[in-house]
N, C-alpha and C positions, 0 to 999 in steps of 0.2 A: 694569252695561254689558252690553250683548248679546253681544260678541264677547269672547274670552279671547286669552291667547297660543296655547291650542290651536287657533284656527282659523287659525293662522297655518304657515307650511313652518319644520320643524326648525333651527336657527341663525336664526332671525330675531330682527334685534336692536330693541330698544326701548332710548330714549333720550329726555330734557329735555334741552335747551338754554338756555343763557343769551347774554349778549355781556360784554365787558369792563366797558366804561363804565357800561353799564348797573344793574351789580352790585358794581364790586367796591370803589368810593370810590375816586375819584383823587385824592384830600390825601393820601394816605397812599403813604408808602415810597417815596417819592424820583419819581416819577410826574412828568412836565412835561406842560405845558400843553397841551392841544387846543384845533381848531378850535370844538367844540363847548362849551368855556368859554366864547369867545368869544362865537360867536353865541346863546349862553345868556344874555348880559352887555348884548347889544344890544335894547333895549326892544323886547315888540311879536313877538320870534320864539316865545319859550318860556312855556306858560303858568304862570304867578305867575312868569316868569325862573328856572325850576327850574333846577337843573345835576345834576354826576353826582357830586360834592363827597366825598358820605358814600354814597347811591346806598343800596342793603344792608348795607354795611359786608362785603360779604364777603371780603375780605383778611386780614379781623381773625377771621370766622365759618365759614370755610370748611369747617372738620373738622364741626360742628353739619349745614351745607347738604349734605354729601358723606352724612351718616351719612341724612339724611331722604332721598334719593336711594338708598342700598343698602337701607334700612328698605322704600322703595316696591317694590323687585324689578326697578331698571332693570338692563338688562345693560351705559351706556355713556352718556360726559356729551359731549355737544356744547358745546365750552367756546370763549373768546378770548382771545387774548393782546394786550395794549395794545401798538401802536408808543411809544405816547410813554412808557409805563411799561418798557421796553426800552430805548429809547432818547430819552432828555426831547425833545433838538431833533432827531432824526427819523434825525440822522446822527453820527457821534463815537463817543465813548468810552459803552459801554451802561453802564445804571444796575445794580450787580451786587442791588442790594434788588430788584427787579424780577425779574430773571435769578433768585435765590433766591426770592421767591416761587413762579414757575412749575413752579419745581424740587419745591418742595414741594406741590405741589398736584397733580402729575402723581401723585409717591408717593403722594399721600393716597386717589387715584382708585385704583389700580392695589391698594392695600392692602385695598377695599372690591369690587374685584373690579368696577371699572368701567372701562368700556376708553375712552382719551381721545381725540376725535373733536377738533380741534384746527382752528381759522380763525385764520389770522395779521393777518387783517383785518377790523372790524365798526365800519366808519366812525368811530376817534376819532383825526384826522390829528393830529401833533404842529403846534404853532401856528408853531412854527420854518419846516416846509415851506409850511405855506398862505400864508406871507409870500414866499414864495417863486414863488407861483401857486399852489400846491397841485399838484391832478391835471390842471390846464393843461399842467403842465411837462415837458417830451419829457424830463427827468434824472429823473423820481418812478421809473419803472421799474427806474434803477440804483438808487438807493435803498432801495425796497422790498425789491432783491435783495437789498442789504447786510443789511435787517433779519432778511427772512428768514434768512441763514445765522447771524445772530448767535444768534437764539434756538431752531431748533432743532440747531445744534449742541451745545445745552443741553438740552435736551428730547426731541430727534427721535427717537433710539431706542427710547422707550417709547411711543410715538404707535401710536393702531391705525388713523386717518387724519389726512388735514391736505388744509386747504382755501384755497387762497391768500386770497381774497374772500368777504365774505358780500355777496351782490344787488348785481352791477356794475350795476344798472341805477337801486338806490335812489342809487348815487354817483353815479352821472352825471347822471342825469337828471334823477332827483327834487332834489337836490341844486343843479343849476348851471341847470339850465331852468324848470321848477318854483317852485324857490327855498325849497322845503316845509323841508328840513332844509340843517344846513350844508354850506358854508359861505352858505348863501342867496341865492344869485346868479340871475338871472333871463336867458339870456345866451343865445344859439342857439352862437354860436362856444365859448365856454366846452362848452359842452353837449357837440359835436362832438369836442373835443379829449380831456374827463374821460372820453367812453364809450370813445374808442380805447384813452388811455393806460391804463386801469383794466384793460383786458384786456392789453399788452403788461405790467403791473405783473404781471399771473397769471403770463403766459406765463414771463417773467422769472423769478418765483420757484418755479415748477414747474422749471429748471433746474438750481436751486441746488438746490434738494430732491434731482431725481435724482441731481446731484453727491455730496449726503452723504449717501445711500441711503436715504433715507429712505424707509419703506413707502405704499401705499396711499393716494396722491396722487389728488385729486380737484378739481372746481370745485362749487358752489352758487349757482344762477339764483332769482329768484324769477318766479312766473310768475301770471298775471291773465285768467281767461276774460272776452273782447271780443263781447259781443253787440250786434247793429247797436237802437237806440234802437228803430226801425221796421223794414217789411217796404220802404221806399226804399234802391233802389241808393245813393245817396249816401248812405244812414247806414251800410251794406254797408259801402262802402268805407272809411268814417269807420274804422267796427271794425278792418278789415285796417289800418289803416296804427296804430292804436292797437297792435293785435297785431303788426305789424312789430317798430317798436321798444322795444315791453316784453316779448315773447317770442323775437323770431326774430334781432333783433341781435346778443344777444350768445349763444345759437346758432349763426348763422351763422359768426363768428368763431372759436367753439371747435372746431369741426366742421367745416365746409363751407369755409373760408377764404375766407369773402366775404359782405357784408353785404346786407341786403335791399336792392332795386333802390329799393322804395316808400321807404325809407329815406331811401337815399343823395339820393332829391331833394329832401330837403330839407338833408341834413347833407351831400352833399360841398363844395358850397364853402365850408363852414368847417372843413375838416379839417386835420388839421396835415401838415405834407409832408413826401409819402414815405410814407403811409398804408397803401399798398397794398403795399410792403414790407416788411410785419411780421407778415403774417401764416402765416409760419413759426413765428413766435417765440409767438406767440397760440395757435399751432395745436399746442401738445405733445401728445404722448399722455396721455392719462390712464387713473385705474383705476377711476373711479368718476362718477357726476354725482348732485347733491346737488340737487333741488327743492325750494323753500318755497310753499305754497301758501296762500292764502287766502280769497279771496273771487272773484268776476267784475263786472264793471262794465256799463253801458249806454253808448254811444256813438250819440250826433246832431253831424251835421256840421251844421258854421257857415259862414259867407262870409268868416271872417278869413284870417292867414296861416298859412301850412304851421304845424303838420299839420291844421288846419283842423277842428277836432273839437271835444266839450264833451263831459263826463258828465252823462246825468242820472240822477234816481231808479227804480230799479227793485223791482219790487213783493214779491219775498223778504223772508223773516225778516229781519232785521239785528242784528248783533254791538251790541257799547255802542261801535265802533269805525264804527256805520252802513256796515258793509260787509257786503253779504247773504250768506246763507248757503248757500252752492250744492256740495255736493259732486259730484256730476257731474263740477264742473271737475278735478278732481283724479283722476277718471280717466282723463278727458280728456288730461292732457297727460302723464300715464305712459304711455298708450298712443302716443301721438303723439310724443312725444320717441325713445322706442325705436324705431318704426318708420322713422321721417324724419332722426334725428338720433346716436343712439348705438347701436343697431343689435346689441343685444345686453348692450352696458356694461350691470354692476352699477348700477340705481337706487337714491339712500334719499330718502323723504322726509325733508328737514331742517328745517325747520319747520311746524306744522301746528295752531292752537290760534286761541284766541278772548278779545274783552275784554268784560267782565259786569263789572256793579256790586255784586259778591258784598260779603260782609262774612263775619267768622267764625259770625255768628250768621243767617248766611241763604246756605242752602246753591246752591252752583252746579248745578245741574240742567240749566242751560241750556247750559254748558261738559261736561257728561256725553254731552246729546244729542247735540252739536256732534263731538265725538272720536267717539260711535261711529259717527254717520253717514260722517265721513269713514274713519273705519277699516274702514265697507264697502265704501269706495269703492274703499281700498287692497286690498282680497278678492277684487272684482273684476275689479283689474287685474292682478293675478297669475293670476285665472284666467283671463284673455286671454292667459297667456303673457308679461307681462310680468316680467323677473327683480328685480324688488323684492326687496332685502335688507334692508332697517330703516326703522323709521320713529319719528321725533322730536317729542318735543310742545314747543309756546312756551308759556306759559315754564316751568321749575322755577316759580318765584317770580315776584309782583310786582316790578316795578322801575320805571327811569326810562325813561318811555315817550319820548324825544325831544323833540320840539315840544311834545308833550301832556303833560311834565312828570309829575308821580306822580300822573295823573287815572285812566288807564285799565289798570285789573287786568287783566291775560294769565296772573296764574300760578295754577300746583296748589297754592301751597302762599300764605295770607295773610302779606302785612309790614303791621306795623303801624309808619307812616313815622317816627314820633314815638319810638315804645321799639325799633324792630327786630325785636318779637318776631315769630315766624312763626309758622303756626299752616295746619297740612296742610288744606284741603279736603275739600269731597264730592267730587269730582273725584281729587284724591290718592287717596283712600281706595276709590274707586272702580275708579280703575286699580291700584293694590296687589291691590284682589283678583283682578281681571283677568288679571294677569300671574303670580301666585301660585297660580291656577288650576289 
């Protein structure tokens, strides 16, 4: 790789990330039900109907996955804790086998001198609540708060941060408008409700958090450069209202206490009452905000209804995820997030990686190029003055890609889905020397 940890500013932390479901097998240890069983179950959403069943197995592999992780020279894991592995139906009595694993897995990081970067959310709703509406429901936000304090009052002290959400915007949006992941809903009113609640669920549990002191509280947006299709004003604006609500909505709300105007004309009259209301409770302080970046899109506007737009193809390299390869973007909105929106706040990137068709016997090169273009990007913005303090790559490991079931590799390190065995990368081995530098 071209870049080392020495061209980075002293304490800057490096970090992989994973998610719950993803990785850690929900059969196992008392773990209830998700939405994401669900719509795994339902013909047509997930390819081959994959689930998160066995996933990596890492509940059972964890001290192996933690040791390739301090073997690599990260300083700090981006990790999730499962609501429904906390608590099976969402609310009650918590599962103590759950509760004990986190417990042990926090020690296992901290023993390996990894400091644990903690999301108490990464979409695997307990099936309990989505029977209930899910993130429809004006009651998820007490809930969520309950969860929260259940689990880190187990965990919280040893946290070096915590993050209520991962991608309000993949839950709401992608999720109930979309219909792309679960619970697969297609719904403009659904749509309106999941993107507010999702934020009063943050705001809510950033409360409990500062309740039980817990350190170094933060949120995690992900964010998508909107280029207009053409040099047409109507494709112009197509992009601005694509960038309204997958950039500046749930911006707005953390920050500014109020949602884009281009927005709201499409989602205020499905909003739930009393909208404007809450955003007190939305608007906590924080110590940090978490970016996940990936790609940027083309936008052509259409003649349909709000938001009135399409993607189409644009002429960039492309991931095996056919989303192009643009880092630009990703200084892009370090620079612009700081300046317009946190104003100083500590930045991290929290996620930042790519899906290749690697195999152990055909090395990723193409995931080399990929991290160090974007880690120039991250070079740059610091030396714009941006205070960027870490930066995360997706994934540790292959896992359960969602919809896309176990087709599309994001990790440093191979699963072989069949034996489990892992097997570090060019990329792995790549950034080990990088950071060992």
């Amino acid at each position: 790789m071209q870049y080392t940890r020495a061209d980075f500013p002293e304490g800057f932390l490096f970090a992989a990330a994973t998610s719950a479901y993803q990785i850690e097998g929900h059969s196992f240890g008392g773990a209830g039900r998700t939405h994401w069983d669900d719509f795994a179950a339902t013909p047509g959403n997930v390819v081959r109907a994959e689930n998160g069943a066995i996933a990596c197995d890492h509940y059972h592999r964890f001290e192996e996955d933690l040791d390739l992780m301090a073997a690599m020279g990260l300083d700090a894991y981006r990790f999730s804790t499962s609501w429904a592995r906390v608590m099976p139906d969402g609310r009650g009595a918590p599962n103590q086998q759950g509760l004990d694993f986190y417990d042990r897995l926090v020690d296992a990081m901290l023993e390996r001198n990894l400091k644990p970067m903690a999301t108490l959310y990464h979409w695997e709703l307990p099936s309990a609540l989505a029977d209930l509406g899910g993130w429809r429901n004006p009651d998820l936000p007490k809930w969520f708060g309950d969860y929260t304090r259940i689990i880190m009052d187990r965990i919280g002290d040893r946290m070096f941060s915590v993050a209520p959400i991962n991608e309000p915007w993949c839950v709401g949006w992608l999720s109930h408008f979309l219909g792309h992941h679960a619970p697969g809903l297609r719904d403009i009113r659904a749509t309106a409700h999941a993107m507010h609640h999702v934020l009063c669920a943050h705001g809510r549990a950033v409360e409990v958090l500062r309740d039980l002191n817990v350190q170094n509280v933060g949120a995690v947006c992900n964010f998508e450069y909107a280029h207009p299709a053409s040099d047409s004003q109507a494709d112009h604006d197509a992009a601005m209202q694509y960038d309204g609500y997958y950039n500046r909505f749930f911006l707005g709300g953390l920050f500014k206490g109020a949602y884009p105007d281009a927005v709201m004309e499409g989602l205020e009259p499905h909003m739930p009452k009393g909208w404007q209301d809450d955003f007190p409770l939305i608007g906590q302080k924080l110590d940090w905000l978490g970016l996940n970046y990936y790609s940027c899109k083309r936008i052509a506007a259409t003649d349909g209804a709000w938001p009135a737009h399409k993607e189409v193809e644009g002429p960039l390299p492309k991931t095996q995820m056919g989303w192009e390869i643009y880092p630009e973007g990703l200084r892009h909105f370090l620079t612009w997030v700081d300046e317009h929106y946190t104003k100083g706040l500590p930045l991290y990137v929290t996620e930042n990686g790519m899906a290749n068709p690697d195999t152990p016997d055909k090395p990723d090169t193409a995931r080399i190029d990929y991290l160090d273009q974007h880690l120039g990007a991250a070079r740059h913005a610091i030396a714009d003055g941006v205070p960027l303090k870490g930066y995360t790559f997706w994934s540790l490991m292959d896992n359960y890609e969602w919809a896309l079931g176990y087709e599309k590799r994001f990790g440093l390190i191979h699963v072989d889905f069949d034996t489990l065995e892992r097997t570090p990368k060019a990329s792995y081995h790549a950034l080990a020397r990088a950071l060992k530098a």
